[in-house]
MDAnalysis code that builds the backbone (N, CA, C; Angstrom):
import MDAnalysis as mda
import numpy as np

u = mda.Universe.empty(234, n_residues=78, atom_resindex=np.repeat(np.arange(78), 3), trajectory=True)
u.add_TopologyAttr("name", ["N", "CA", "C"] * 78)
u.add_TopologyAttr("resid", np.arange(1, 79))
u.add_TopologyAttr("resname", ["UNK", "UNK", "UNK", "UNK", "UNK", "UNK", "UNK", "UNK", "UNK", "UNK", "UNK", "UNK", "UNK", "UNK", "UNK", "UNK", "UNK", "UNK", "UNK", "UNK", "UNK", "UNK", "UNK", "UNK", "UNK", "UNK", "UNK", "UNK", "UNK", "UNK", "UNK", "UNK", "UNK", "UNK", "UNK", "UNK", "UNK", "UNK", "UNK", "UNK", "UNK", "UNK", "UNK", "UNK", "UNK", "UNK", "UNK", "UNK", "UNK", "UNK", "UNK", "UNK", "UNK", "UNK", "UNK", "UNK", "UNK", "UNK", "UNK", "UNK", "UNK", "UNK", "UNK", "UNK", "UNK", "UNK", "UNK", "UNK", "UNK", "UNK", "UNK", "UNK", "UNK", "UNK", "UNK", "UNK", "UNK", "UNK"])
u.atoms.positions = np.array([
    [72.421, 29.834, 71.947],
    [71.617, 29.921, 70.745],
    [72.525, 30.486, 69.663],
    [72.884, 29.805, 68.405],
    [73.170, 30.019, 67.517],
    [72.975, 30.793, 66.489],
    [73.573, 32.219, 65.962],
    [73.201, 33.143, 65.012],
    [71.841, 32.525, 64.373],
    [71.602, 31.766, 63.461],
    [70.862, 31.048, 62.748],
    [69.686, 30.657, 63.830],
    [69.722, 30.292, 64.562],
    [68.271, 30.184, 65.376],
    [68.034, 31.239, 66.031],
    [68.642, 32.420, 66.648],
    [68.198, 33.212, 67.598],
    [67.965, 34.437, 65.860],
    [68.150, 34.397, 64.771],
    [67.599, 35.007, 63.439],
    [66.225, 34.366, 63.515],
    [66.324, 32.853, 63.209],
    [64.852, 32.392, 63.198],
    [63.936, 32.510, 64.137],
    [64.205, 33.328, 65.203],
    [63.260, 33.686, 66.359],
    [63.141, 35.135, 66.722],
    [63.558, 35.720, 66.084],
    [63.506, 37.163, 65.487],
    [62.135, 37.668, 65.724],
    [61.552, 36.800, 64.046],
    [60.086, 36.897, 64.192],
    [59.624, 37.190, 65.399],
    [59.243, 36.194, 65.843],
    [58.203, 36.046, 67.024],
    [58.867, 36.675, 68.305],
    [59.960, 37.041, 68.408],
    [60.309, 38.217, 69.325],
    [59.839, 39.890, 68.919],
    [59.889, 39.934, 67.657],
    [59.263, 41.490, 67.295],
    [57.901, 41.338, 67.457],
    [56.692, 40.015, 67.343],
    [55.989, 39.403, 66.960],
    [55.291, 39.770, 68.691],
    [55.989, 39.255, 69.733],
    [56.161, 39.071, 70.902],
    [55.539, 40.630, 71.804],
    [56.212, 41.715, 71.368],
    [56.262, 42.933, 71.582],
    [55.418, 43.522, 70.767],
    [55.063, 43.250, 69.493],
    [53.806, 44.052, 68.757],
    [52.674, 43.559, 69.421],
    [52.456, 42.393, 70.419],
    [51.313, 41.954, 71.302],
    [51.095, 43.029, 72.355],
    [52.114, 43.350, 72.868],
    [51.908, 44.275, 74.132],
    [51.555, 45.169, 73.494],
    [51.780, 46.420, 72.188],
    [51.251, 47.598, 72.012],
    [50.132, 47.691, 71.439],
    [49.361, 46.691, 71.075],
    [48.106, 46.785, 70.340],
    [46.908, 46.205, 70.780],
    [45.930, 47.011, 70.572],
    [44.621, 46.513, 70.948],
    [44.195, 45.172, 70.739],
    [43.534, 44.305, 71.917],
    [43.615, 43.151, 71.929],
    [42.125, 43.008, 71.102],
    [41.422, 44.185, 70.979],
    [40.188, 43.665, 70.547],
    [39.883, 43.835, 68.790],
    [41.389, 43.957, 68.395],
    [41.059, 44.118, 66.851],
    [41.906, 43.136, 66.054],
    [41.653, 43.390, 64.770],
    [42.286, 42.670, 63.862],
    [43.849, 42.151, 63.543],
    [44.291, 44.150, 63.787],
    [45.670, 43.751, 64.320],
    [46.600, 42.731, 65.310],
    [46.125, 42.922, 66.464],
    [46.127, 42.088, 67.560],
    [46.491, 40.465, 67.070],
    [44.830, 39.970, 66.571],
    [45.150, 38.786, 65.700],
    [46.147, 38.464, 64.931],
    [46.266, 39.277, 64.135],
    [47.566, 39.022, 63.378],
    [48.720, 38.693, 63.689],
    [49.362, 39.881, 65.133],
    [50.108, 39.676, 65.895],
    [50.131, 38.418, 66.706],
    [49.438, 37.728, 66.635],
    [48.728, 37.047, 67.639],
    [49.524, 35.274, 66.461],
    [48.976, 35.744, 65.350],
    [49.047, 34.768, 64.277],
    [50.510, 34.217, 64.435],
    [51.193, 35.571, 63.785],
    [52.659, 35.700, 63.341],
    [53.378, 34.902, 64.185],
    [52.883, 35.377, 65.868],
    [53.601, 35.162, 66.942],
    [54.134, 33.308, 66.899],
    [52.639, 32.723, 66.700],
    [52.607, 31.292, 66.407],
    [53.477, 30.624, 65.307],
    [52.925, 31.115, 64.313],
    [53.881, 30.517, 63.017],
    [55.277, 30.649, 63.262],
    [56.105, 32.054, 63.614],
    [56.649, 32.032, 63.300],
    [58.013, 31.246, 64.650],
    [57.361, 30.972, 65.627],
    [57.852, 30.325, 66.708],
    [57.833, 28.732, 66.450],
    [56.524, 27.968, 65.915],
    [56.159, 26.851, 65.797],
    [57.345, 26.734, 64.171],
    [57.909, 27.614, 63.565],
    [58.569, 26.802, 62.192],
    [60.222, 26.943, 62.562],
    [60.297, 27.896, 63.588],
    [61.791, 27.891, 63.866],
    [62.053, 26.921, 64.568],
    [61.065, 26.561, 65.579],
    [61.255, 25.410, 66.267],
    [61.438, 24.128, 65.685],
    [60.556, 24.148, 64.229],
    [60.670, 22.835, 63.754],
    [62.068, 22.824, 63.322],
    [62.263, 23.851, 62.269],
    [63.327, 24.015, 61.425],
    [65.042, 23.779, 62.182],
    [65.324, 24.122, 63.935],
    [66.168, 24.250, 64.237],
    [66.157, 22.911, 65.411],
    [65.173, 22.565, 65.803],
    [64.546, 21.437, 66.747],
    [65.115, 21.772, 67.959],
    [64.771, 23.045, 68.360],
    [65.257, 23.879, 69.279],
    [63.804, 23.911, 70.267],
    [64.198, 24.029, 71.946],
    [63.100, 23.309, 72.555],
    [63.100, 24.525, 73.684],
    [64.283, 25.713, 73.844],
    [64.242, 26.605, 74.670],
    [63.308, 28.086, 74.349],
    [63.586, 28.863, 75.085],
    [62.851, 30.368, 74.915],
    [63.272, 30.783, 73.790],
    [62.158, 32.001, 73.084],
    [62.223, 32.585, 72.148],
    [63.540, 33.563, 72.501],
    [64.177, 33.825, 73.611],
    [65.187, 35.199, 73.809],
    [66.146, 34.442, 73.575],
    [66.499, 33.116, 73.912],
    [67.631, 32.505, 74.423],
    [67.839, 31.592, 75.453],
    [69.049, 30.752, 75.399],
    [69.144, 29.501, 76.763],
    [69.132, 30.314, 77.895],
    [68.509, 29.719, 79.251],
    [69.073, 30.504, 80.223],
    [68.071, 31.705, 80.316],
    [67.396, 31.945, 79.372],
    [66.495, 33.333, 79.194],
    [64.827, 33.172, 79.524],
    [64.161, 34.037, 79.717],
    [62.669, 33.769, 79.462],
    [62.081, 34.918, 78.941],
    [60.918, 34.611, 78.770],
    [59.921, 35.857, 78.241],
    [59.880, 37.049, 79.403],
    [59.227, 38.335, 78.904],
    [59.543, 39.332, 79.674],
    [58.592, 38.672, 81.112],
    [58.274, 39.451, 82.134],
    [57.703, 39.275, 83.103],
    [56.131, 39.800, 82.612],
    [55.990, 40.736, 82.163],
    [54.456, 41.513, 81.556],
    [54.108, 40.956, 80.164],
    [54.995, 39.674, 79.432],
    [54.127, 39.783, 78.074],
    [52.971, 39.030, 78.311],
    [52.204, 39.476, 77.341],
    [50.495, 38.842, 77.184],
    [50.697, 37.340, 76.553],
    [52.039, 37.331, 75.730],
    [52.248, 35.880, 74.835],
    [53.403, 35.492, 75.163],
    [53.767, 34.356, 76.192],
    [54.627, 33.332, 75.997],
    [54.781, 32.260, 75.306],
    [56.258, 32.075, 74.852],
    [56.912, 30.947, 73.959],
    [56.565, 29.943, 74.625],
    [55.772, 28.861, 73.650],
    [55.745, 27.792, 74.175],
    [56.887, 26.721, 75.382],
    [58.164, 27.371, 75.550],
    [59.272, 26.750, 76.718],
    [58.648, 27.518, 77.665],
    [57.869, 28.919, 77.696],
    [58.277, 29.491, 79.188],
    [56.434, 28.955, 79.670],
    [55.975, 28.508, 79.123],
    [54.318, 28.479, 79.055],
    [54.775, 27.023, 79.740],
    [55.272, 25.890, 79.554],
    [55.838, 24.882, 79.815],
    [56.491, 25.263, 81.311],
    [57.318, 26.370, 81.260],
    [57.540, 26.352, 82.868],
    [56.692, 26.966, 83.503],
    [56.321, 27.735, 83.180],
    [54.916, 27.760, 84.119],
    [53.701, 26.415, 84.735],
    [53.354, 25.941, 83.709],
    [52.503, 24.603, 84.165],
    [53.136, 23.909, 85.101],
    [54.573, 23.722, 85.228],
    [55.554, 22.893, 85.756],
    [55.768, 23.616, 87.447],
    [55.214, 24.549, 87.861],
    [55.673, 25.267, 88.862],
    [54.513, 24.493, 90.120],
])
């Protein structure tokens, strides 16, 4: 992953981790929840990059509540 895409996935990696510390039953949450999307779904467009939000070779933590659409993909696939 290239400076320039693993920047454009930044977002939704801080995005990623503000999911785990916040209450799932509020507003915040949502938001987090929001960000997480946008900002995964425009890097993806923008870089046409098809792997994990961490990196090639990488996946989401083992405990997050929100996986990147690649590791959500390996999961179904198992």
């Amino acid at each position: 992953m290239g400076n320039s895409v693993a920047l454009a996935f930044r977002g939704a990696r801080v995005a990623q981790k503000k999911i785990q510390e916040v209450n799932p039953n509020t507003d915040e949450y949502a938001h987090w929840i929001e960000i997480f999307t946008m900002t995964q779904e425009s890097a993806r467009r923008e870089h046409s990059y098809k792997g994990c939000i961490h990196g090639p070779k990488k996946g989401c933590p083992i405990d997050a509540v929100a996986l990147c659409d690649c590791c959500i993909r390996e999961e179904e696939e198992k």
